[in-house]
C-alpha positions in Angstrom: -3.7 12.8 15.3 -6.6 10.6 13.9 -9.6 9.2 15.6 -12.8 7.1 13.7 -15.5 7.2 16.4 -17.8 4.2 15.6 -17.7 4.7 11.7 -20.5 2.6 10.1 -20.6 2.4 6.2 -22.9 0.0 4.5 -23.7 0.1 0.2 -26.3 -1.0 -1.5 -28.6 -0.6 1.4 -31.9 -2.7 1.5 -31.1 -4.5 -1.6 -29.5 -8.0 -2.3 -26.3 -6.7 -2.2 -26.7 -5.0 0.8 -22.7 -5.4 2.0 -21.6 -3.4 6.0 -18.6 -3.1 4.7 -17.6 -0.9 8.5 -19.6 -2.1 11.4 -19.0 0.9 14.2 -15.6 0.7 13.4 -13.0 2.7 16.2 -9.8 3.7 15.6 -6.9 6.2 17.6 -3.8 7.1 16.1 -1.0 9.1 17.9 0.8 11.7 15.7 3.7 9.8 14.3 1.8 6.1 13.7 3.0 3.5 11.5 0.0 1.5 11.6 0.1 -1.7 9.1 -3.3 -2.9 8.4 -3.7 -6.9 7.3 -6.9 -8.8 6.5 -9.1 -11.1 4.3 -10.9 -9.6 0.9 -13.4 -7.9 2.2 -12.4 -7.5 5.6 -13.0 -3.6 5.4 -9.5 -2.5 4.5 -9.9 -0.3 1.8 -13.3 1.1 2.9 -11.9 2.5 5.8 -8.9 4.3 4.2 -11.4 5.8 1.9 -13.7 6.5 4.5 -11.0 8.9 6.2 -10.1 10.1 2.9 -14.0 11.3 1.9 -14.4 9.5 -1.0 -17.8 9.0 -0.2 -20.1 9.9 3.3 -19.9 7.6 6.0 -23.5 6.4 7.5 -22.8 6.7 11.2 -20.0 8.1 13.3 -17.0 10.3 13.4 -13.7 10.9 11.4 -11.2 13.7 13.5 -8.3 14.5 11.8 -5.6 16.4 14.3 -8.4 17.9 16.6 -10.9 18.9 13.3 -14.3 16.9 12.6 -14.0 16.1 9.0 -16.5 13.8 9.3 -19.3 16.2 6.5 -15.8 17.4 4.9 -15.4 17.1 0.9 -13.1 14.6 -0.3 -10.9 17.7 -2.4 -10.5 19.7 1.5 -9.8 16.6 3.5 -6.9 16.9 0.6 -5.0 19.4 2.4 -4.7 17.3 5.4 -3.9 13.7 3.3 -1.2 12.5 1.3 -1.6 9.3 -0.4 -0.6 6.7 -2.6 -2.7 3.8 -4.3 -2.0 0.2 -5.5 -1.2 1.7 -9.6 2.0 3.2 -10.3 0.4 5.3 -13.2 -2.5 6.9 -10.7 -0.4 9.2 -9.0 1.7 11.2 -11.5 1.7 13.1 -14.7 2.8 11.1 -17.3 3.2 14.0 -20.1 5.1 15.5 -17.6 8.7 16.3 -16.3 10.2 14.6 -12.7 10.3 18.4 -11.7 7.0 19.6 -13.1 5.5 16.3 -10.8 7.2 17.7 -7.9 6.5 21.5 -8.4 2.5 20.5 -8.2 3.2 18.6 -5.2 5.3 21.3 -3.8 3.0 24.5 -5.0 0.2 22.7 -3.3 -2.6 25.0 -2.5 -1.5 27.8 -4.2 -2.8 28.9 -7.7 -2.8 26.1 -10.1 -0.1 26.7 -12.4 3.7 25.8 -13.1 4.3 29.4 -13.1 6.7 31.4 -12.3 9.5 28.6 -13.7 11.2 26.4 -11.1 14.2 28.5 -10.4 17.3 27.0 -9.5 16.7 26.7 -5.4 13.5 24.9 -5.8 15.4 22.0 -8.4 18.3 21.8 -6.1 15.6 20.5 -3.7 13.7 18.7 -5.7 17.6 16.7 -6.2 18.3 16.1 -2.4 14.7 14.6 -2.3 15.1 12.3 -5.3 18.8 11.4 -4.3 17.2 9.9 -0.9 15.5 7.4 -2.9 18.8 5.6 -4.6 17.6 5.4 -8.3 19.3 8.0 -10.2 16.6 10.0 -10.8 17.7 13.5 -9.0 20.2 13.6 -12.6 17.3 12.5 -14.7 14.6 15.8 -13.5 13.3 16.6 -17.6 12.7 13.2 -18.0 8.8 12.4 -19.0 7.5 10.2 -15.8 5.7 8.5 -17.9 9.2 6.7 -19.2 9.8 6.0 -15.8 9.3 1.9 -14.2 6.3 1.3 -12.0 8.9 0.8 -9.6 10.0 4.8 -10.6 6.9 6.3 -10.5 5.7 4.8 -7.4 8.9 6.3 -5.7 8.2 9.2 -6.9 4.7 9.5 -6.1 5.4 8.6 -2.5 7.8 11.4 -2.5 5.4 13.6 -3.6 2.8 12.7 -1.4 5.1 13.4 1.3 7.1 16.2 0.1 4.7 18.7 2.3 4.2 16.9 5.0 0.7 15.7 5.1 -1.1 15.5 8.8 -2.1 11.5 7.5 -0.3 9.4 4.6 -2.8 6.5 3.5 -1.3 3.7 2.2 -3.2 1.3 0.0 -1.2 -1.6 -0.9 1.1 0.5 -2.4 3.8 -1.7 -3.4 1.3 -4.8 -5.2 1.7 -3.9 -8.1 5.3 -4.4 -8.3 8.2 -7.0 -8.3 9.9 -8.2 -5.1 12.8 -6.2 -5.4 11.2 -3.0 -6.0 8.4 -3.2 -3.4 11.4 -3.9 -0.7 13.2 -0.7 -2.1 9.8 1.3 -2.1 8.8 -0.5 1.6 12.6 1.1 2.6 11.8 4.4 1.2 8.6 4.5 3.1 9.7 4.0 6.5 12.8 6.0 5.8 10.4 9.1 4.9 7.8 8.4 7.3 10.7 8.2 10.5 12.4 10.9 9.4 9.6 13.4 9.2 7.3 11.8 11.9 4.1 11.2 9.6 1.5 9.6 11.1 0.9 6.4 8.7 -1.5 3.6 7.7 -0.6 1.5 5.0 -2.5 -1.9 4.3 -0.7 -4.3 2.8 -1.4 -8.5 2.3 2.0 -9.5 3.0 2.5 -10.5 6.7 6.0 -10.3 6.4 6.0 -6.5 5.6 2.9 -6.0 7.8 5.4 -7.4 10.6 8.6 -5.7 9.9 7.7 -1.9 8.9 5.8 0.2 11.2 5.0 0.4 15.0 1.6 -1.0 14.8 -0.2 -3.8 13.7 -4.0 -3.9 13.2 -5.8 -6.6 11.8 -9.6 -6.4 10.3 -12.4 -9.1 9.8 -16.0 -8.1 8.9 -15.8 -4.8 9.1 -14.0 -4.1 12.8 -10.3 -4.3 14.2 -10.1 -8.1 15.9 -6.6 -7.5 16.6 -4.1 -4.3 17.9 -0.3 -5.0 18.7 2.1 -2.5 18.7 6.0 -1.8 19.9 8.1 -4.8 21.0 4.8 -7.1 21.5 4.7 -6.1 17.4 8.1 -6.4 16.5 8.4 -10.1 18.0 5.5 -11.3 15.9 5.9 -14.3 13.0 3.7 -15.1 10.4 2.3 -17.8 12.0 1.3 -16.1 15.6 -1.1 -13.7 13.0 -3.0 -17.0 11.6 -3.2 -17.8 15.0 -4.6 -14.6 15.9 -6.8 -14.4 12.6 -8.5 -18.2 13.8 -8.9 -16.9 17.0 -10.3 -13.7 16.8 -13.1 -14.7 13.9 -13.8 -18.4 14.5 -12.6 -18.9 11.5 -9.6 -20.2 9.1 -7.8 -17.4 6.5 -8.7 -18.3 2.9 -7.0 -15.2 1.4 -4.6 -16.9 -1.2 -2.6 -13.5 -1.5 -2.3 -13.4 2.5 -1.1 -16.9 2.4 1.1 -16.7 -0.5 2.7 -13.5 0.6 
């Protein structure tokens, strides 16, 4: 479903702070992936999610997404193949707007940018089934202004509605930080319960170990700009905390200094 062919990315070239932030970085992803991605500040994270995104060009290689080179591709195009979801709970919604008016541009995707005709009564019905999947009361609650809504809310809802058509990729970046233990775990739930439901092929980094370990099929780790560790299935799924600091040591000849790593 998604394949970076030795993507290079370096800013601030010939300057001081000249950074290679990917270093002919590789990457294949089945259709249906739940990759978690882990690493140090720095470590390229980010960089690559907005690499395969297009926020800006890439300096060398390749980014295919299901069998199309989008490597030259404009971020707003690459859009149509994306869904995704950022660390901010107030990035991806409307605030001046309803629950259902959020949804209805997420659903009407693609087609001419307007709210009308009205959401008729079919269309809210299944805007309620979707909302009652995530547990929080909000399929009774569809005039209410998101921006009234929790972080915890809005998040929920903006993963719904990053999912409600489903994308060919979902990016993930660190999409539950930003909010209290008990409401990442419930958002973390929700993601896996959409993603395995509806097969999405998935990368979400995250700097908890824990999560990074328990959600998902696939575990990559990054350092410097390059994957220095790939585990997946059972191998994945049998993995502590410790084994991963291990790993990290091994793989970079060095120790992890990342205090949000460690104190995740």
């Amino acid at each position: 479903m998604v394949e970076i062919k030795n993507v290079t990315k370096v800013f601030n070239p010939g300057t001081v702070n000249e950074k290679l932030a990917l270093d002919g970085l590789s990457l294949k992803l089945d259709d249906g992936d739940f990759v978690t991605v882990i690493g140090g500040n720095g470590a390229g994270k980010s960089t690559m999610l907005n690499a395969i995104a297009g926020v800006w060009p890439v300096d060398a290689g390749q980014i295919i997404i299901d069998g199309v080179d989008v490597t030259k591709t404009s971020e707003f195009r690459r859009a149509a193949y994306i869904g995704r979801v950022f660390q901010d709970p107030m990035t991806g919604t409307a605030a001046t707007m309803d629950i259902e008016e959020n949804l209805a541009l997420a659903f009407r995707r693609g087609r001419a940018k307007t709210l009308a005709p009205r959401i008729h009564a079919a269309e809210r019905d299944m805007y309620k089934e979707k909302l009652s999947i995530l547990e929080l009361g909000l399929e009774n609650r569809l005039t209410t202004k998101v921006g009234l809504l929790s972080g915890g809310q809005r998040q929920a809802i903006t993963l719904l509605m990053a999912t409600l058509k489903k994308p060919k990729l979902l990016l993930l970046d660190e999409h539950t930080a930003a909010l209290d233990p008990k409401t990442a775990a419930k958002v973390l739930e929700t993601t896996q319960q959409l993603v395995s439901r509806d097969n999405i092929t998935t990368i979400m980094i995250t700097h908890n170990m824990k999560d990074a370990i328990k959600y998902g099929n696939r575990l990559i780790m990054m350092n410097n700009g390059n994957i220095i560790y790939d585990v997946r299935g059972e191998e994945k799924a049998n993995l502590h905390v410790s084994d991963l600091l291990a790993k990290f040591t091994e793989s970079s000849g060095q120790e992890l200094d990342n205090d949000r790593m460690m104190l995740s």
